[in-house]
Each structure stands twice: as C-alpha cells, then as structure tokens.
py3Dmol code that shows the C-alpha trace and the ligand (Angstrom):
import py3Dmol

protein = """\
ATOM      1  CA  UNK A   1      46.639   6.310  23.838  1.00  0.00           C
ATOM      2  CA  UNK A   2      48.287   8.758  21.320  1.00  0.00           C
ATOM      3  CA  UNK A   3      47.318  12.630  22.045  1.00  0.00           C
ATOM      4  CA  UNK A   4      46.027  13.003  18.564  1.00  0.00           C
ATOM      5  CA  UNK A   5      43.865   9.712  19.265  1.00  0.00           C
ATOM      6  CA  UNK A   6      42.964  11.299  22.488  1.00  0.00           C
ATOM      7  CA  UNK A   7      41.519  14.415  20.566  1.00  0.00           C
ATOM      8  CA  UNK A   8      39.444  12.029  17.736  1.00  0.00           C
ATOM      9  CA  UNK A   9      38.051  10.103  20.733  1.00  0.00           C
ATOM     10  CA  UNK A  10      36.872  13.438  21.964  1.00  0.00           C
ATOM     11  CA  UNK A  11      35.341  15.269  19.032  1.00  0.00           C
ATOM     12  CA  UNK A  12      33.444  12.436  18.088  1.00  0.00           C
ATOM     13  CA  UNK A  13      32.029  11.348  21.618  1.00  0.00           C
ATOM     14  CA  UNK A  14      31.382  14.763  21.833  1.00  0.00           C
ATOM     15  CA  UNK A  15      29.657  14.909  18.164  1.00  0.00           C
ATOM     16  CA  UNK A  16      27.676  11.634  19.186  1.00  0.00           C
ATOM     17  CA  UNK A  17      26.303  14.004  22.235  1.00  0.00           C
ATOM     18  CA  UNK A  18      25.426  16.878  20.236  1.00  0.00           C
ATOM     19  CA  UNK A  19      23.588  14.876  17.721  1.00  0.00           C
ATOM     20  CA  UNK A  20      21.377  13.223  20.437  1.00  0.00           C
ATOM     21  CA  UNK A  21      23.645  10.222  22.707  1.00  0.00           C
ATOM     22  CA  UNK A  22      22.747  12.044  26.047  1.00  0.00           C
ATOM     23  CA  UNK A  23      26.090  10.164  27.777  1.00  0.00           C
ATOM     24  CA  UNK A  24      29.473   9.877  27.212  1.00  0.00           C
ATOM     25  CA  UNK A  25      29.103   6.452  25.916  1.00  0.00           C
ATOM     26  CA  UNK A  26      31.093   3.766  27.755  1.00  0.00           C
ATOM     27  CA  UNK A  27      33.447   5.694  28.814  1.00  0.00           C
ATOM     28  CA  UNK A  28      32.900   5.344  32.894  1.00  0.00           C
ATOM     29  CA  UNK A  29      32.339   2.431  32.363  1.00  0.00           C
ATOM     30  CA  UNK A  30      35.175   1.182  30.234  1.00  0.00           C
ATOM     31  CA  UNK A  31      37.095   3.096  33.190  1.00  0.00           C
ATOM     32  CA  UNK A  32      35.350   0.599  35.953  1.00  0.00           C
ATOM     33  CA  UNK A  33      35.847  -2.731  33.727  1.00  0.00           C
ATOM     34  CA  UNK A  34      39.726  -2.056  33.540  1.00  0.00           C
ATOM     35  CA  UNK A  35      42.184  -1.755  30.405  1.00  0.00           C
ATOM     36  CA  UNK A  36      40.815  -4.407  28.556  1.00  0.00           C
ATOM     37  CA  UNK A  37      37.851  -2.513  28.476  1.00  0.00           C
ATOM     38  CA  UNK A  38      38.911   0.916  27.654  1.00  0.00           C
ATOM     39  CA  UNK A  39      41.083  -0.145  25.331  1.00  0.00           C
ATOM     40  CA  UNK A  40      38.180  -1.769  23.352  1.00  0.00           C
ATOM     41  CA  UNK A  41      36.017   1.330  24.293  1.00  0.00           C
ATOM     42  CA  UNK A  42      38.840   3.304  22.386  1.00  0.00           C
ATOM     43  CA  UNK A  43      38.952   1.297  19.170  1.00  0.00           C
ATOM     44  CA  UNK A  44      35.128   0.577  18.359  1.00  0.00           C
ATOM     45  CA  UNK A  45      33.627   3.636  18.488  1.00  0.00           C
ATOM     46  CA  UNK A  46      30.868   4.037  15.558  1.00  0.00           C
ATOM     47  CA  UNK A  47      31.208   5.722  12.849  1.00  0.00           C
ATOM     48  CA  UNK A  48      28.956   8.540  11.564  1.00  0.00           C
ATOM     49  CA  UNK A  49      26.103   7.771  10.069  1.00  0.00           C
ATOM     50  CA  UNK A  50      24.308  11.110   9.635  1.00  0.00           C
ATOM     51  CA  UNK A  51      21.314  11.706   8.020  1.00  0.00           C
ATOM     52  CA  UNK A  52      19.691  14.428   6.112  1.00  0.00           C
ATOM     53  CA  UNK A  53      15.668  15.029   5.148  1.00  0.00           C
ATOM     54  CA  UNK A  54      14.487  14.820   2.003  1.00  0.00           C
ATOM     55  CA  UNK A  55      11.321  16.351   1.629  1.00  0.00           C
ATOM     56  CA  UNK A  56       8.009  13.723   1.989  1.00  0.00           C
ATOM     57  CA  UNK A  57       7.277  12.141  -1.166  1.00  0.00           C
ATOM     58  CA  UNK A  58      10.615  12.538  -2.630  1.00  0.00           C
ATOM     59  CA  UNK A  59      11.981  10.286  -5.154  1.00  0.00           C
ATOM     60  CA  UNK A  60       8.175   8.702  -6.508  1.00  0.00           C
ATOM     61  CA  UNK A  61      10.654   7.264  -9.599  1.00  0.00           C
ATOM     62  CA  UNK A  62      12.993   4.446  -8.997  1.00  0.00           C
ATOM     63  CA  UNK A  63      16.476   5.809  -8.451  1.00  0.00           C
ATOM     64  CA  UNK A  64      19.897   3.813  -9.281  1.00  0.00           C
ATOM     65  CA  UNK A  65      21.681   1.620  -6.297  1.00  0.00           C
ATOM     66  CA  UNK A  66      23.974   2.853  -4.972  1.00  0.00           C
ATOM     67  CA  UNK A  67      26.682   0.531  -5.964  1.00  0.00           C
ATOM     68  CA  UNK A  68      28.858  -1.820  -3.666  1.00  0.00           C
ATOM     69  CA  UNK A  69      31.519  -0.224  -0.617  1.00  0.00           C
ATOM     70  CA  UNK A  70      33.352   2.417  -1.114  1.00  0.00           C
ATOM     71  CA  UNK A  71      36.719   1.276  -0.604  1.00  0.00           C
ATOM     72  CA  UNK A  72      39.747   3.901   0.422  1.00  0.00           C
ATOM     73  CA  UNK A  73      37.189   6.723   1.431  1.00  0.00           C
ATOM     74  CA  UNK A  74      37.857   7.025   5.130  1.00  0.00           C
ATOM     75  CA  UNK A  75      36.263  10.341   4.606  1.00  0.00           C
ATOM     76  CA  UNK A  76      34.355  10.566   8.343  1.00  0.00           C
ATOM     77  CA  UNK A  77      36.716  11.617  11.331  1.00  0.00           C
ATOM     78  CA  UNK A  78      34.820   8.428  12.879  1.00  0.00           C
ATOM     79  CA  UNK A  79      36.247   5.880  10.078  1.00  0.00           C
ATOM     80  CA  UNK A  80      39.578   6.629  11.724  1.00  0.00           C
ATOM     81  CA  UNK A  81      38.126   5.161  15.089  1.00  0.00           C
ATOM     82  CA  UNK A  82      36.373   2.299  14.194  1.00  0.00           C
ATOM     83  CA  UNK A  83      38.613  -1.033  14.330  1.00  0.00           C
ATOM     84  CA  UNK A  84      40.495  -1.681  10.658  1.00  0.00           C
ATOM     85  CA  UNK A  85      39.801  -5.216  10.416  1.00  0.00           C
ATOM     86  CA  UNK A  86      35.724  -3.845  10.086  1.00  0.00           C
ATOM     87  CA  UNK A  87      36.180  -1.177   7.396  1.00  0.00           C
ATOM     88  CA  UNK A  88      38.479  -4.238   6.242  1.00  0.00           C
ATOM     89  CA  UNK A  89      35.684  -6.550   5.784  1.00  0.00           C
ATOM     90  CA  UNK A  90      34.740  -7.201   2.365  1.00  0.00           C
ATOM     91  CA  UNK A  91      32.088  -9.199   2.732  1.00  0.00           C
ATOM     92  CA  UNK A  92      29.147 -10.563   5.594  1.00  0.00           C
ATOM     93  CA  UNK A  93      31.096 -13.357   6.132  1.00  0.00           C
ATOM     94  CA  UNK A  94      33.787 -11.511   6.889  1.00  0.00           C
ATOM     95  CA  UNK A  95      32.609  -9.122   8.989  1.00  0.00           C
ATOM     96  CA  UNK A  96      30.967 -11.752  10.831  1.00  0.00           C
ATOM     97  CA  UNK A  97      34.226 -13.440  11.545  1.00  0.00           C
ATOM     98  CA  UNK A  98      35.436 -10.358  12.403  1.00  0.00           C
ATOM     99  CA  UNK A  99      32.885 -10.181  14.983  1.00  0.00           C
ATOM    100  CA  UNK A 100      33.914 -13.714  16.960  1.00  0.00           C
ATOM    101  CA  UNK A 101      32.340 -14.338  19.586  1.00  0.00           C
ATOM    102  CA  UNK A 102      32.030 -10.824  20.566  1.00  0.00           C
ATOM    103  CA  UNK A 103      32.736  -9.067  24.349  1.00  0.00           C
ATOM    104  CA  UNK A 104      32.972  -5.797  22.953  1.00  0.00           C
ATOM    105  CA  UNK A 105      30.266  -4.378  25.454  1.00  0.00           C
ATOM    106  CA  UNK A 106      28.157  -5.478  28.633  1.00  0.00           C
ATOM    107  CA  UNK A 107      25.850  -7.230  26.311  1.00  0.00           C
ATOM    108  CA  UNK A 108      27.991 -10.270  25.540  1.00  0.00           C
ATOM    109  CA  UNK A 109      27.065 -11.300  29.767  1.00  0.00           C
ATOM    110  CA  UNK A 110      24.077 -12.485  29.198  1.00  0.00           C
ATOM    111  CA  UNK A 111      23.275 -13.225  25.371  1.00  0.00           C
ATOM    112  CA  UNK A 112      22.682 -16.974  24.638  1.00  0.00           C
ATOM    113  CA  UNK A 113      23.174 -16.188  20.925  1.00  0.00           C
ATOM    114  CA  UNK A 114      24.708 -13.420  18.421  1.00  0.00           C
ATOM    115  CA  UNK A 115      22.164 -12.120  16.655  1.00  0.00           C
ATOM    116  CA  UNK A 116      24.312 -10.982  13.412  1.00  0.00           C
ATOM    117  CA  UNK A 117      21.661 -10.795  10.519  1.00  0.00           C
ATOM    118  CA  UNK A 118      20.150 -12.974   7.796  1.00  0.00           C
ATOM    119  CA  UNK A 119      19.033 -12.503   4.200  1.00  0.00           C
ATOM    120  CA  UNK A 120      20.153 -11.488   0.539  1.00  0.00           C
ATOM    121  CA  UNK A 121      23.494 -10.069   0.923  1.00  0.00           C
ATOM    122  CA  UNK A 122      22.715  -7.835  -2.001  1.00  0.00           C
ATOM    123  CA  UNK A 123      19.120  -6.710  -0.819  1.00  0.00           C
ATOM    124  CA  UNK A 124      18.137  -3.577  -1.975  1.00  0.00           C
ATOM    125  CA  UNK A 125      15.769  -3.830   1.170  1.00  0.00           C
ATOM    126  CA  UNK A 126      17.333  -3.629   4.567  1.00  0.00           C
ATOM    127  CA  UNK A 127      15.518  -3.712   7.791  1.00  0.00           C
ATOM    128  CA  UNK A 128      16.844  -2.395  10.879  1.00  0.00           C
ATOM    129  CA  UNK A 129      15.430  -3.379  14.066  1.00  0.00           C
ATOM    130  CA  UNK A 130      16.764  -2.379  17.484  1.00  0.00           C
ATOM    131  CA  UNK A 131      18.252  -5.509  19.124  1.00  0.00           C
ATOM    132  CA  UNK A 132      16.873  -9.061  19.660  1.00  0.00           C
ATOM    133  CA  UNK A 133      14.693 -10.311  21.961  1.00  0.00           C
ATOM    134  CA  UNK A 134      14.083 -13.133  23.624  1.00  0.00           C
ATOM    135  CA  UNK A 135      13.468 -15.519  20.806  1.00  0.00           C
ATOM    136  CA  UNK A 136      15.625 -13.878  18.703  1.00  0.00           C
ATOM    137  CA  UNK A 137      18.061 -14.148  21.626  1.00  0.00           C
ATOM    138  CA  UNK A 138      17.426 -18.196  21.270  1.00  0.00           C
ATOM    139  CA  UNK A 139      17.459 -18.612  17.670  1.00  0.00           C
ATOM    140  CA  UNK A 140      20.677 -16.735  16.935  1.00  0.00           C
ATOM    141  CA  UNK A 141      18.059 -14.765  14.093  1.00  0.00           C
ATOM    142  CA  UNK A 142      16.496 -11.203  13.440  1.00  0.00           C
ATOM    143  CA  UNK A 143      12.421 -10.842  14.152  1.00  0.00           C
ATOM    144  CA  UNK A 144      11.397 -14.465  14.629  1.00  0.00           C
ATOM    145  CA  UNK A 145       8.824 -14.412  17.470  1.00  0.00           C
ATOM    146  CA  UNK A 146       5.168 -12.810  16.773  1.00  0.00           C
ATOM    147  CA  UNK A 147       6.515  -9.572  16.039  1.00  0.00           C
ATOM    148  CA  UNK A 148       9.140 -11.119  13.340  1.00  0.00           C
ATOM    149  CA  UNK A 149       6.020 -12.859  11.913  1.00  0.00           C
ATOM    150  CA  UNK A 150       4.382  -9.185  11.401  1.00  0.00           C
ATOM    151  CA  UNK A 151       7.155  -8.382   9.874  1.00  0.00           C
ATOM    152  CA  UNK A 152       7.238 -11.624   7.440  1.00  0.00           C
ATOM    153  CA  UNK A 153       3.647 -10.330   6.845  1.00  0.00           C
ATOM    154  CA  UNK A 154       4.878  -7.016   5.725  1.00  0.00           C
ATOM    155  CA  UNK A 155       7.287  -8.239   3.374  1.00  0.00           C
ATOM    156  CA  UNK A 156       5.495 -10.875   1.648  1.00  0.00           C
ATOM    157  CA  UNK A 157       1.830  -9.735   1.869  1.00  0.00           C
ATOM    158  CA  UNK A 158       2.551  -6.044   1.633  1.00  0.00           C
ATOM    159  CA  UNK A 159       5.899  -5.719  -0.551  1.00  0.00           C
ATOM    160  CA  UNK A 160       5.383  -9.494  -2.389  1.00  0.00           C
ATOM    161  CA  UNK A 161       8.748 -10.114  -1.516  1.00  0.00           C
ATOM    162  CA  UNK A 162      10.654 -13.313   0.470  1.00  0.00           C
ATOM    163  CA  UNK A 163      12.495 -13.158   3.410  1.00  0.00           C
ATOM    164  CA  UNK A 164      15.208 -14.310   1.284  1.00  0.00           C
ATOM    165  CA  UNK A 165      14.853 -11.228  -0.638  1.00  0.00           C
ATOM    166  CA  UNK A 166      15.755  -8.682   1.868  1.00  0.00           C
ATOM    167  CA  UNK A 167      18.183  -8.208   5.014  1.00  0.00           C
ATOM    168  CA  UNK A 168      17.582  -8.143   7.908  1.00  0.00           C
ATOM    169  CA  UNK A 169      20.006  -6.869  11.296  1.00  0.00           C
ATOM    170  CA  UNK A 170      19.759  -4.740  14.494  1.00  0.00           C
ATOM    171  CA  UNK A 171      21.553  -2.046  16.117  1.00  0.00           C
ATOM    172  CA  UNK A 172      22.790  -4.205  18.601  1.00  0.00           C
ATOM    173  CA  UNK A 173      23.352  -8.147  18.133  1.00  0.00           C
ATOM    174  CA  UNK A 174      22.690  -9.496  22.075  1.00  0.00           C
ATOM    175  CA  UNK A 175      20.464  -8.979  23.346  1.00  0.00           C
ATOM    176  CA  UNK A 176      20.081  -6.307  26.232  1.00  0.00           C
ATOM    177  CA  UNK A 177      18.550  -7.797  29.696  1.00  0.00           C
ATOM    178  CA  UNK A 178      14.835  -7.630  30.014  1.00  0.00           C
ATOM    179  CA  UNK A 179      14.202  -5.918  26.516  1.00  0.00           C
ATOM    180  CA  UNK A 180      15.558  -2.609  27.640  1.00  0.00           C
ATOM    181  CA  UNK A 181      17.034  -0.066  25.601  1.00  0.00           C
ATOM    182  CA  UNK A 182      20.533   0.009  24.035  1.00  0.00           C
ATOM    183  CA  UNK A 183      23.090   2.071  26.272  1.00  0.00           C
ATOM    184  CA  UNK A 184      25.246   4.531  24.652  1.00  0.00           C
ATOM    185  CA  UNK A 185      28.298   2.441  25.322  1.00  0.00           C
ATOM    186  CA  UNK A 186      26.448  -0.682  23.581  1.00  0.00           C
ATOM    187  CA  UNK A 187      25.364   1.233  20.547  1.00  0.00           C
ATOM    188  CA  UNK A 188      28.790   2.568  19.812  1.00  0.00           C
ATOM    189  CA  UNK A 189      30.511  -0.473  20.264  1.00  0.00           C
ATOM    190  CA  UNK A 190      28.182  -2.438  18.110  1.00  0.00           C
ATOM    191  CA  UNK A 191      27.036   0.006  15.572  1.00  0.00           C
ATOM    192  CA  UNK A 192      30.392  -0.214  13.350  1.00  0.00           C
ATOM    193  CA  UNK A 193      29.143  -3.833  12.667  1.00  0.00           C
ATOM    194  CA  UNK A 194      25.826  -2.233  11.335  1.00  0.00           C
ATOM    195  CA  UNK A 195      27.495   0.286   9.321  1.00  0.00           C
ATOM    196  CA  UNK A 196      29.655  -2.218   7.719  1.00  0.00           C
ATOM    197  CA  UNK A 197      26.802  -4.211   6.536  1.00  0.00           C
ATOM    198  CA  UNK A 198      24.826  -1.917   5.079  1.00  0.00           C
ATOM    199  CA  UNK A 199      27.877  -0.952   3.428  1.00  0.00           C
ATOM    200  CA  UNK A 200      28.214  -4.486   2.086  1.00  0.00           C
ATOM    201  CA  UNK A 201      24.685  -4.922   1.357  1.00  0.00           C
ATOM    202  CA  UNK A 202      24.750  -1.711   0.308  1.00  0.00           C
ATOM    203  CA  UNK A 203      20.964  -1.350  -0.409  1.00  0.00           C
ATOM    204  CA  UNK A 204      18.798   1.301  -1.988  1.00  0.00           C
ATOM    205  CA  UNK A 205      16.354   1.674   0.753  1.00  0.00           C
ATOM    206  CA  UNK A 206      16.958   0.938   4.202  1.00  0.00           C
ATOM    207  CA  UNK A 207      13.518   0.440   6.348  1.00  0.00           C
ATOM    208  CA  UNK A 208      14.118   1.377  10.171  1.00  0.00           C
ATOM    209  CA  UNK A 209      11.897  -0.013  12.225  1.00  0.00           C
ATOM    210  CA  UNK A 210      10.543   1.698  15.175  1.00  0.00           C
ATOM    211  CA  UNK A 211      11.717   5.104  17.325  1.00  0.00           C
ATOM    212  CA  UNK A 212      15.399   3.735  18.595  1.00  0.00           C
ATOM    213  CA  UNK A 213      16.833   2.440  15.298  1.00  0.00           C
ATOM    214  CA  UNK A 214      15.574   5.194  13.689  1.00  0.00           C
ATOM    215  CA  UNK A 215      17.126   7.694  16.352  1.00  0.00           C
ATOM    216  CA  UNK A 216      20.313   6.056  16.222  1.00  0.00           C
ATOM    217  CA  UNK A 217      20.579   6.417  12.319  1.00  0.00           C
ATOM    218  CA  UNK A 218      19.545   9.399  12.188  1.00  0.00           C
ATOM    219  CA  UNK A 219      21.089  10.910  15.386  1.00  0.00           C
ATOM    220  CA  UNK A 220      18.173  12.745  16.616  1.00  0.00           C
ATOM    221  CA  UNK A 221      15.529  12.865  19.304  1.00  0.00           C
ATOM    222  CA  UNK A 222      12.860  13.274  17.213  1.00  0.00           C
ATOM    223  CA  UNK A 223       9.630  11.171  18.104  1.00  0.00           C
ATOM    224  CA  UNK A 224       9.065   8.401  15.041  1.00  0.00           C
ATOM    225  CA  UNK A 225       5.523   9.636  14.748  1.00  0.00           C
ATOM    226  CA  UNK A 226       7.251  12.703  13.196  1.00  0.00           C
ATOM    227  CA  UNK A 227      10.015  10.902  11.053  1.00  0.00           C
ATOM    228  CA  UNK A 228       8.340   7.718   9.891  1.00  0.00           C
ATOM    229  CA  UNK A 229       6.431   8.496   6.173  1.00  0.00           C
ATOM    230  CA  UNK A 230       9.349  10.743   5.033  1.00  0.00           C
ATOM    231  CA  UNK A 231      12.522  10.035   3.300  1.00  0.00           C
ATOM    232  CA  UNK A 232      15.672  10.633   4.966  1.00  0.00           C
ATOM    233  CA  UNK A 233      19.544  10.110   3.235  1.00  0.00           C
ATOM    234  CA  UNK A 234      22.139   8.041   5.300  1.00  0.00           C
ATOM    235  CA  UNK A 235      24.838  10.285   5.010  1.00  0.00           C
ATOM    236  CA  UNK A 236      28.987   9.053   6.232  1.00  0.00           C
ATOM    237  CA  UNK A 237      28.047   5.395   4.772  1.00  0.00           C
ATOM    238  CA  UNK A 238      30.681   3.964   2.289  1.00  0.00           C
ATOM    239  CA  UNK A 239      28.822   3.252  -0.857  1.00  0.00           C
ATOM    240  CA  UNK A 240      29.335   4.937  -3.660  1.00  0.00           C
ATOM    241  CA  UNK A 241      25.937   6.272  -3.702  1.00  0.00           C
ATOM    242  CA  UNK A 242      23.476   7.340  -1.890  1.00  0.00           C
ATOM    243  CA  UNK A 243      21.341   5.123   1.148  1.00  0.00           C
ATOM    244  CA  UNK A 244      17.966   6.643   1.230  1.00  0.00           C
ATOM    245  CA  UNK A 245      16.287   5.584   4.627  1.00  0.00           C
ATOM    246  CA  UNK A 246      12.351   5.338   5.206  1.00  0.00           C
ATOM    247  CA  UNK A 247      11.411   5.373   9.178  1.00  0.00           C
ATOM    248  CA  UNK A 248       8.473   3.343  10.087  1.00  0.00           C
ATOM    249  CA  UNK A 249       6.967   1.790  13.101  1.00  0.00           C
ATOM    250  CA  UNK A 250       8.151  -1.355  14.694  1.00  0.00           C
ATOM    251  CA  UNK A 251       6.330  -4.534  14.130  1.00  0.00           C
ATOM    252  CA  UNK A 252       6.119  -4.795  17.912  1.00  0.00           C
ATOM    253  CA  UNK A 253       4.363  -1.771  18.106  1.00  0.00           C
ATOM    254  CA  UNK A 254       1.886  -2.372  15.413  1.00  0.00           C
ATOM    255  CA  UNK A 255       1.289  -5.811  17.752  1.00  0.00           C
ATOM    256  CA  UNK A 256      -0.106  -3.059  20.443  1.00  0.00           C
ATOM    257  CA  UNK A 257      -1.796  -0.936  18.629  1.00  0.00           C
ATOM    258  CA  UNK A 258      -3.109  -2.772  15.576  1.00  0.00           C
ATOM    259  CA  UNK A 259      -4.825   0.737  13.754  1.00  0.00           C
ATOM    260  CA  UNK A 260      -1.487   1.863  13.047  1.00  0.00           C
ATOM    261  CA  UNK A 261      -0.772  -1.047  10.344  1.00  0.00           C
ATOM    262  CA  UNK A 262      -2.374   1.447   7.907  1.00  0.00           C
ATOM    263  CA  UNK A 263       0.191   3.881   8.029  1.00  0.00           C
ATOM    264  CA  UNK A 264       3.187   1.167   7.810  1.00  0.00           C
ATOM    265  CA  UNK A 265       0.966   0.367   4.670  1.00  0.00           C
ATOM    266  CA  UNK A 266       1.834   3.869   3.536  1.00  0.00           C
ATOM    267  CA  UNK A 267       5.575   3.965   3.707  1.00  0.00           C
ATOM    268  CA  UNK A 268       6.142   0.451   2.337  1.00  0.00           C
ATOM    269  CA  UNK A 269       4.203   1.651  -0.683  1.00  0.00           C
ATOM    270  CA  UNK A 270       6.565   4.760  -0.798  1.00  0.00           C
ATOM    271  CA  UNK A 271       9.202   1.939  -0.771  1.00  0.00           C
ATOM    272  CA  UNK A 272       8.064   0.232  -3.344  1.00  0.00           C
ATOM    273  CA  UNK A 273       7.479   3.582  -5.721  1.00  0.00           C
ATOM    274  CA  UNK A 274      10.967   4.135  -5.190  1.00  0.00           C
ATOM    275  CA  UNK A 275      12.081   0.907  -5.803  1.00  0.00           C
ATOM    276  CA  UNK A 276       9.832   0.772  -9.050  1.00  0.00           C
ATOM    277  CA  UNK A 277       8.059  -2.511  -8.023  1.00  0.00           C
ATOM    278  CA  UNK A 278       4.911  -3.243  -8.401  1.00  0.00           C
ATOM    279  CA  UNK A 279       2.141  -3.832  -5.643  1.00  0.00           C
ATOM    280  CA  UNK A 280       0.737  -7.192  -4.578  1.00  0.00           C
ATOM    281  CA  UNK A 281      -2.513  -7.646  -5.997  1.00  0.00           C
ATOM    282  CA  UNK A 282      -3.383  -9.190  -3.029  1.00  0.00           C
ATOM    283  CA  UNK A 283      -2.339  -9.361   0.660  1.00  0.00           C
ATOM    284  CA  UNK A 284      -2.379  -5.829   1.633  1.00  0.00           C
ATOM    285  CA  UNK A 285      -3.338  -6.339   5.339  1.00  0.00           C
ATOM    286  CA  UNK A 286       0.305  -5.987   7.515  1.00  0.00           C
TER     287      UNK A 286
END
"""
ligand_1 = """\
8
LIG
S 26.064 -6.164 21.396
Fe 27.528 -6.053 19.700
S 29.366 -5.137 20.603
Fe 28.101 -5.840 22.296
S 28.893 -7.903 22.755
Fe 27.156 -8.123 21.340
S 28.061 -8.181 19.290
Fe 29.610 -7.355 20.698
"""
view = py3Dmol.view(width=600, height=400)
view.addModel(protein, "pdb")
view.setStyle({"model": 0}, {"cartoon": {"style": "trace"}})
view.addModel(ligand_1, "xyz")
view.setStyle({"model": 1}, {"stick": {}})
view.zoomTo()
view.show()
C-alpha cells in the first residue's frame, strides 16, 4: 500500500470510530485471513454517509428530488477508498454485477443467498433494513418473512403504496450467523454497495428501519427511541440534492411490542406530508 493510501485508510477508520464504529473495522482480522483479505479490507472501505438533524416537523411541504448521481464529485475523503468500479456503477444492475458473488467479508461463509434489494429503481421511498434473516437469507429478497409482511402492511395499508413502488435493501446483503449484529468489518465492506444505491435510486426520503440501520447512517449511538419521528439529512451521498432520512422502528420490533405501531403510524405520515401524498382512506392499522 502507497503511504498516502496508508494515511486515507487511517483518517477515515479513525473518523468511522469517532462517529460511533467502536473497532477498527476488519482490520485484525483482514491481518489473520491473509493478503487477499487485507487487500480487500483496503479497497472497500465505506464511504461517509453523515447525517445532520433537522429540527422535528421540518419540511410539512413536499420538497423537490433530489435528482439522479452525482457524477465526478468524489468530494468525501472516503469516495477515494471505496472500489472505482462501485462509484462506477451507473445503474442497480450494475452495481449488482459489480457485486458477483461477493467474499468481501466473513459473511459470504455462510449466506445461502445475496440479499441485494428489490423494487422501483427510481423510488422516492427507500427502506433500509439491517441485514437479512433467515427467510430473507432463502429467498435471495429484503423483509419477506412475518416481519417483511408488517412491513408490506405499512406500505400499502399505511402509505397506499405497492411494493413495486418503493426500494427496498439492507446494510449488509448475507446474512450474519444466528441474526446477530453487523461487525464493523462487515458494515464497511458492504456499506459502499448501500451508498451506491441510494445514490442510484436516489430517493427523496429514505425510511431506516430500526436502531442499527439507523446508527450506521447516521453514525451515532443514539438510542432510536430518540431519533425515530425526526428528520435527519444524509449528508456525503452523491445526488445532486439533498436525501432527507426519517428513523423509525423495525417491523420486527413492532412484531414484539405491538403498541408501538402507533408511533410508526406517526412518521410514515410525516413521510407522506413531505412527499405531498395523500393518506389512505382506509387501512391505517400497521
Ligand atoms: S455482506 Fe456484503 S460485503 Fe459481505 S460478503 Fe455479503 S455482499 Fe459481500
């Protein structure tokens, strides 16, 4: 590795640290799985997607899309790290070739499926769940067991929208062993991918959906009890406008705790004020 790459790798592992990764991510263990590995550790990691708070209740009037990529703006220390042939991508398809059949982290071990993301490439609703699970895992699709059928619930009864009308994608695309928790290492190898296509998709309003997606994009600790119901600004991503980003809890969760599906109720109607579309008459139950 070049010393000036040496010195990018550094500032931004370190900036991923200071805005909330608590490891160095991947890099012992990049060291343990040999060059292959660190060499891949070196070229993928993510690029910054920062956020910023906009006060709650911000933006009640529709506000313009913000366009399609950015092209040329490799304005992020981070763009310089992430692998060309993603920032390259001009379109899903692309990117998912791009992708292959992905051993980029530890994940790829024991995924039966990628788990890339379906849905309207030009959505101006994206989801963002954390990584698949089991059936998700199986079907090679975003939320498709009983918590992706909450979630189908939320965008057709709640938003009157179809599947078809909004994206859908994780954090991570395999998925990790026994439901846990994205590591550092996984995250930044995989979250260029997720950059890239909301990039592409490049939608007004980007839903995350429960505490770790949320974290990730907004590189912060803070609990989603505290950030879902407010509007936040995705900050480093490569449209020519602006991604505004609504936190709210994961359909999983709202499985556990069922009184909670009033207040998803509340930020999907923020959504839709901002979006300018009207309410279902009907089907208001999540
Ligand atoms: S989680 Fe992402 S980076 Fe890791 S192997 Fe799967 S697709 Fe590749």
């Amino acid at each position: 590795m070049e010393p000036d790459a040496t010195k990018l790798v550094r500032a931004y592992l370190e900036r991923e640290m200071a805005l909330g990764l608590d490891a160095v991510p991947g890099a012992a263990a990049a060291q343990r799985r040999g060059p292959a590995a660190r060499a891949a550790h070196a070229s993928t990691p993510a690029a910054g997607v920062g956020a910023s708070a906009l006060p709650v209740g911000r933006a009640a009037s529709p506000e313009p899309r913000p366009g399609r990529p950015a092209e040329g703006v490799p304005s992020a220390l981070s763009h310089l790290l992430v692998e060309p042939a993603i920032c390259a991508a001009s379109s899903l398809e692309e990117l998912r070739n791009v992708l292959g059949d992905c051993r980029r982290c530890k994940l790829c071990s024991g995924r039966k499926n990628i788990v890339f993301g379906v849905g309207d490439p030009r959505a101006e609703v994206m989801f963002v769940g954390e990584g698949p699970g089991e059936d998700e895992d199986l079907q090679g699709k975003p939320f498709v067991g009983k918590a992706g059928a909450l979630l189908d619930r939320i965008i057709t009864g709640g938003m009157g929208l179809g599947r078809d009308r909004v994206y859908i994608a994780n954090v991570v695309k395999c998925r990790p062993p026994n439901n846990r928790n994205p590591e550092p290492d996984e995250i930044v190898a995989c979250e260029p991918f997720l950059r890239r296509q909301i990039e592409l998709v490049a939608p007004r309003v980007v839903i995350s959906l429960g505490a770790f997606a949320t974290q990730v994009l907004l590189r912060d600790r803070t609990p989603i009890s505290r950030r879902r119901g407010q509007w936040h600004q995705l900050d480093g991503i490569g449209t020519s406008g602006p991604v505004a980003l609504m936190p709210t809890f994961h359909p999983a969760y709202l499985l556990r705790t069922p009184g909670d599906k009033r207040l998803v109720w509340e930020d999907i109607k923020l959504v839709m004020a901002r979006l300018g579309l009207e309410m279902p008459k009907r089907g208001t139950s999540a």
